[in-house]
C-alpha positions as CSV (number, residue, x, y, z in Angstrom):
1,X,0.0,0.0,0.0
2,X,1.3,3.4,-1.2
3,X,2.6,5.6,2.2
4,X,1.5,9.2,0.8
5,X,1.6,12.3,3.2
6,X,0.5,15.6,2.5
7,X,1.1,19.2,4.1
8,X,-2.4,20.1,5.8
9,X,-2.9,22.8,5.2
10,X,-5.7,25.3,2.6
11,X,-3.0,25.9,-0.4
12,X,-2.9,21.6,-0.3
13,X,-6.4,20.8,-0.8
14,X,-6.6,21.5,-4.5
15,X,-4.0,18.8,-5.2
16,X,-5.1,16.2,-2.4
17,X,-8.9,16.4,-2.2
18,X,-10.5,13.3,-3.5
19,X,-7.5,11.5,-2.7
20,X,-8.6,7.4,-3.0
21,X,-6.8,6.3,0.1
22,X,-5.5,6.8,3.6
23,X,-3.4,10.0,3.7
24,X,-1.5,11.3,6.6
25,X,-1.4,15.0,6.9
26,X,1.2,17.4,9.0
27,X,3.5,19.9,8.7
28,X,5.9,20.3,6.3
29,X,9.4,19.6,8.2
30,X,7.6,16.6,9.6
31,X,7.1,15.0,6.5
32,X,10.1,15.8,5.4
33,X,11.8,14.0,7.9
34,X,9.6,11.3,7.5
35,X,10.0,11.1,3.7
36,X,14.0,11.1,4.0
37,X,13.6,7.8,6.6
38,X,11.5,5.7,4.4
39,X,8.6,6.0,6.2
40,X,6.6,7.6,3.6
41,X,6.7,7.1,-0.5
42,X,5.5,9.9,-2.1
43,X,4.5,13.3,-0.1
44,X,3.7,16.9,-1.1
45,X,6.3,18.7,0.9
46,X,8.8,21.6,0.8
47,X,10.5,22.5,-2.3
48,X,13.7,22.9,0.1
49,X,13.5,19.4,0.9
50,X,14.6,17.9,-2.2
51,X,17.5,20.8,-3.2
52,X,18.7,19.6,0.5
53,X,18.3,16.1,-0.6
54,X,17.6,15.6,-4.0
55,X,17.2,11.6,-4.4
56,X,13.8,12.1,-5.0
57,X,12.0,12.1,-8.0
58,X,9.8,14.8,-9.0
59,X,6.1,14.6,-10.2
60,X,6.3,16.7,-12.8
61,X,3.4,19.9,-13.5
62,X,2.7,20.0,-10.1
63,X,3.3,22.3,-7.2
64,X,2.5,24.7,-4.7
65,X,3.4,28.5,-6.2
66,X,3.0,31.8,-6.5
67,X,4.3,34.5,-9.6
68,X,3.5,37.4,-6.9
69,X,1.8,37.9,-3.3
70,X,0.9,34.0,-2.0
71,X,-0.3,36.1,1.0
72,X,-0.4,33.1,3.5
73,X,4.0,33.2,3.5
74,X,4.2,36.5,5.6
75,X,6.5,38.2,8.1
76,X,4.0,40.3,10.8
77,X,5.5,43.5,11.8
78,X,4.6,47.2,12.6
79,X,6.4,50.2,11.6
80,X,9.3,49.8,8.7
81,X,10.3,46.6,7.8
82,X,13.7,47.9,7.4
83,X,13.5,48.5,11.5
84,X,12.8,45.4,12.6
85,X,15.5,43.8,14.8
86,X,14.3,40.5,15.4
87,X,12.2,38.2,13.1
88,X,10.6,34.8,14.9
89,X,10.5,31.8,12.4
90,X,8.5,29.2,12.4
91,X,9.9,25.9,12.5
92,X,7.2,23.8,10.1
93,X,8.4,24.8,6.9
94,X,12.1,24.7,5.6
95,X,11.6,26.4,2.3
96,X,10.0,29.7,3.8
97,X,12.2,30.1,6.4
98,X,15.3,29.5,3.8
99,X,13.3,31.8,1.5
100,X,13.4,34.5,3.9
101,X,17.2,33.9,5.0
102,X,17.7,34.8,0.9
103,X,15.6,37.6,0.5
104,X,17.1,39.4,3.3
105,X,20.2,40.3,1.9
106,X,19.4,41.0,-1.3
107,X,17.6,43.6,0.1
108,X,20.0,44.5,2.9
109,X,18.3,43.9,5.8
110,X,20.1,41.7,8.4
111,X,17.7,41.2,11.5
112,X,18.4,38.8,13.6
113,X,16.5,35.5,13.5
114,X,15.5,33.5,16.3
115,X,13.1,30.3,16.8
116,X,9.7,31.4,18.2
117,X,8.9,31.7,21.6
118,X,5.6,30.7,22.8
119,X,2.6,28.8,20.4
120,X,0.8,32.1,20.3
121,X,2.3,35.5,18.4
122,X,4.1,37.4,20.4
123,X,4.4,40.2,18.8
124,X,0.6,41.0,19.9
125,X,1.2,41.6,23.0
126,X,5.0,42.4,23.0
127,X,5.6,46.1,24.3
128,X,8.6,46.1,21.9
129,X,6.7,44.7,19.3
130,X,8.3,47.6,16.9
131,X,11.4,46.2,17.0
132,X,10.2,42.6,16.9
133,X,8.4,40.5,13.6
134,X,7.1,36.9,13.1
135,X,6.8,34.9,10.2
136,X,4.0,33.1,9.6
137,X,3.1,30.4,6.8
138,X,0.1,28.3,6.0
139,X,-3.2,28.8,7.6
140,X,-1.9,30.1,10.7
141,X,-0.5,33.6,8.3
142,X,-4.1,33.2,7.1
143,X,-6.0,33.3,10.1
144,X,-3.5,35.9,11.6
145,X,-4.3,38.3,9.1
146,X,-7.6,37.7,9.3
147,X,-7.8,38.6,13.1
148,X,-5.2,41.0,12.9
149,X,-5.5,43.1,9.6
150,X,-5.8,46.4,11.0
151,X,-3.3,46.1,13.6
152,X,0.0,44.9,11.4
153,X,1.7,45.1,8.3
154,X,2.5,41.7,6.1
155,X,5.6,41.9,4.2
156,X,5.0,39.2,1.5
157,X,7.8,36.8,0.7
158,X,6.0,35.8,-2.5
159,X,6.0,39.2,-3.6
160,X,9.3,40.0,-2.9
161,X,10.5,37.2,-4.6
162,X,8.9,37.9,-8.2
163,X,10.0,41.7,-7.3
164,X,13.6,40.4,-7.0
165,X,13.8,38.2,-9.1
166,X,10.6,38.0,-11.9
167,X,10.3,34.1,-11.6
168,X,7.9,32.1,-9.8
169,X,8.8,30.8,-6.1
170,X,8.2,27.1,-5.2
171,X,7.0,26.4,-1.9
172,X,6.0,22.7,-2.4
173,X,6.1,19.7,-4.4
174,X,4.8,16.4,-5.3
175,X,8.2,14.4,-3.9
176,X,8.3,10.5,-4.5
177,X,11.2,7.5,-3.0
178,X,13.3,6.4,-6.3
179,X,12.4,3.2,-5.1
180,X,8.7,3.4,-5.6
181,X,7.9,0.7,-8.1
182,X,4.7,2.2,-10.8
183,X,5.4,5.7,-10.0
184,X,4.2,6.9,-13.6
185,X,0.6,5.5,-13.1
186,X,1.3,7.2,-9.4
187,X,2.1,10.5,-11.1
188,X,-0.9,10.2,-13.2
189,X,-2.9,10.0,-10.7
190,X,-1.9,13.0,-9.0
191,X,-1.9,15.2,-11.9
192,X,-5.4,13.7,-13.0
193,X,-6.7,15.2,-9.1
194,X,-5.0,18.6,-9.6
195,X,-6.9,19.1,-12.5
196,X,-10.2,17.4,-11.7
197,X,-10.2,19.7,-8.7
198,X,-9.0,23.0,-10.4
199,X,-12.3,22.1,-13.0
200,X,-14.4,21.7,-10.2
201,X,-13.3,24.9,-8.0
202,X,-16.4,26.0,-7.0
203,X,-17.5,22.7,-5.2
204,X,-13.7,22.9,-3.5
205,X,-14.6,26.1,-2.5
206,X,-18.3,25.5,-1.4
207,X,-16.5,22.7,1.2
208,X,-14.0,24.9,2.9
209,X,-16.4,27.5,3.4
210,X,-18.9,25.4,5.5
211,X,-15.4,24.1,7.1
212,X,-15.2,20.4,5.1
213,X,-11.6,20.1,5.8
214,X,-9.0,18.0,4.7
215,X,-10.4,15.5,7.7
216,X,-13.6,13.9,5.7
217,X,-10.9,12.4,3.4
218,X,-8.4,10.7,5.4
219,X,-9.7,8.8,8.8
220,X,-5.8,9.6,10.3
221,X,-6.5,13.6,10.4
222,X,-8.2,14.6,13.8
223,X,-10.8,17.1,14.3
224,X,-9.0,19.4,16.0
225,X,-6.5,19.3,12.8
226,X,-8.7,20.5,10.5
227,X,-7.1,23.2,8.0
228,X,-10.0,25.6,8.4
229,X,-9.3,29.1,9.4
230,X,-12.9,30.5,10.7
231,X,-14.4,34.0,9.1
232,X,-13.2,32.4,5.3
233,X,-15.8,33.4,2.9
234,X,-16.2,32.6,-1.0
235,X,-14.6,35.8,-2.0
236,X,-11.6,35.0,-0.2
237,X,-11.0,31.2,-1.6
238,X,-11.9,32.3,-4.3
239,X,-8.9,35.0,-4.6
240,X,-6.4,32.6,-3.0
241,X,-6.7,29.5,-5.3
242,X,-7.0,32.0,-8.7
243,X,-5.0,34.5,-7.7
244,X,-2.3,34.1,-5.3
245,X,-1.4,30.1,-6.0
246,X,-0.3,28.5,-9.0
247,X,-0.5,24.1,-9.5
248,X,1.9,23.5,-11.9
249,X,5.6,23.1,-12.4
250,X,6.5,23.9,-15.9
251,X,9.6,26.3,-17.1
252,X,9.1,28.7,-15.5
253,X,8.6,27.0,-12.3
254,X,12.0,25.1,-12.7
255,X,13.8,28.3,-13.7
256,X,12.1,29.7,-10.0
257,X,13.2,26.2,-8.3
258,X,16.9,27.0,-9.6
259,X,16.9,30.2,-8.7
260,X,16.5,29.6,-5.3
261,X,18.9,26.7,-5.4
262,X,22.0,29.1,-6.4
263,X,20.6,31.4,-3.4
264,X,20.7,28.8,-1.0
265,X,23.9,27.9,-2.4
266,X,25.2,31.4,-2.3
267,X,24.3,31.5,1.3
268,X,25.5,28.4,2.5
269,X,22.1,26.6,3.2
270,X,23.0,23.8,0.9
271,X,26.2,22.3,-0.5
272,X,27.0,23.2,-4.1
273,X,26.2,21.0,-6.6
274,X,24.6,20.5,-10.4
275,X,21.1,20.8,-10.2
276,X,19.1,18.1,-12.0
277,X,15.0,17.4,-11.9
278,X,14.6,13.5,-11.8
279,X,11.1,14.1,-13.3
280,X,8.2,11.4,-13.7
């Protein structure tokens, strides 16, 4: 039986809903550790996983992405970015925190950053939250700026990416075990649900907004687990999936996915090497 994990969070469902089997769902780094031991086959993860580790081979025209804002890959702050002395990262995904190590200097700003403090955002309550930023991914950047909008300023990582660098950024991809015996017919599979649920948006959307969740398709996701940030309404799914996420992994994608592997290079996040997709 095919091991498949999946990040759970909103930008996910399009390429996992409908899923026929058990899936397990968690955070990024988790499943990237878990992919690296063997203990899963095939898992939609970071894109940093596999320039840290590239054994893996790739399904190809799929991803997570964005060519501008992806709005739920933010750093929280008030005042000027360019003030902030401390940034708090979160630890569940590798690729945004490596993004933001590359985007800093390129645009000369060196805060310092440190691993977060507490579950819940300090810099509400902080008094020196002027000084003092978080990043925040996933739904938890999307709830966050839900509750928060008129109380903090969200400096975009997907937007300053495509400003930098006029490429699309790769959060996330469809990463399989070389030793996965059928993996084409696996591959199919997975592109045949991306686009079955991109044709069928609307009923996506109609789930999430009455607060479906990922849950009512694998038996392994809890309740309490459910990627469903509350206040979400039609307009706002709607804008996320069609205008601030991109599905596929064609040129331009790859060109993005190289981009940041000569950045990571450049700043000593991963060992240099010759890039090469293993593609299926």
């Amino acid at each position: 039986m095919l091991r498949i994990g999946c990040v759970k969070y909103l930008n996910a469902r399009p390429l996992i809903r409908g899923w026929q089997g058990d899936v397990d769902f968690d955070h990024p780094s988790a499943l990237c550790q878990r992919l690296a031991a063997g203990e899963l086959d095939l898992a939609l993860v970071s894109s940093f996983e596999f320039l840290r580790n590239p054994i893996y081979l790739i399904v190809d025209d799929v991803s997570i992405s964005s060519d501008g804002p992806v709005y739920s890959v933010v750093v929280a702050h008030r005042g000027e970015i360019s003030d902030i002395e401390e940034i708090e990262l979160d630890p569940a995904s590798e690729t945004s925190v490596n993004l933001l190590r590359c985007l800093l200097p390129e645009l000369g700003l060196s805060p310092c950053l440190a691993p977060r403090r507490t579950c819940v955002s300090p810099v509400v309550a902080d008094s020196d939250a002027g000084r003092r930023a978080q990043l925040l991914i996933g739904d938890q950047a999307i709830r966050f700026r839900q509750e928060h909008a008129n109380e903090f300023s969200f400096w975009d990582l997907g937007e300053q990416w495509m400003k930098l660098f006029n490429v699309p950024f790769v959060y996330a991809l469809w990463l399989a075990r070389p030793e996965i015996i059928d993996l084409k017919q696996i591959a199919n599979r997975v592109r045949a649900l991306r686009d079955e649920n991109l044709a069928n948006l609307d009923d996506l959307i109609a789930e999430a907004v009455v607060g479906a969740g990922l849950s009512r398709h694998s038996p392994k996701v809890k309740a309490d687990d459910r990627c469903h940030p509350r206040g979400l309404n039609r307009e706002f799914f709607l804008r996320y999936y069609r205008e601030h996420l991109r599905f596929g992994f064609g040129e331009m994608e790859k060109e993005g996915l190289r981009t940041f592997a000569k950045l990571c290079t450049t700043r000593n996040l991963i060992p240099k090497r010759d890039l090469a997709f293993s593609i299926v």
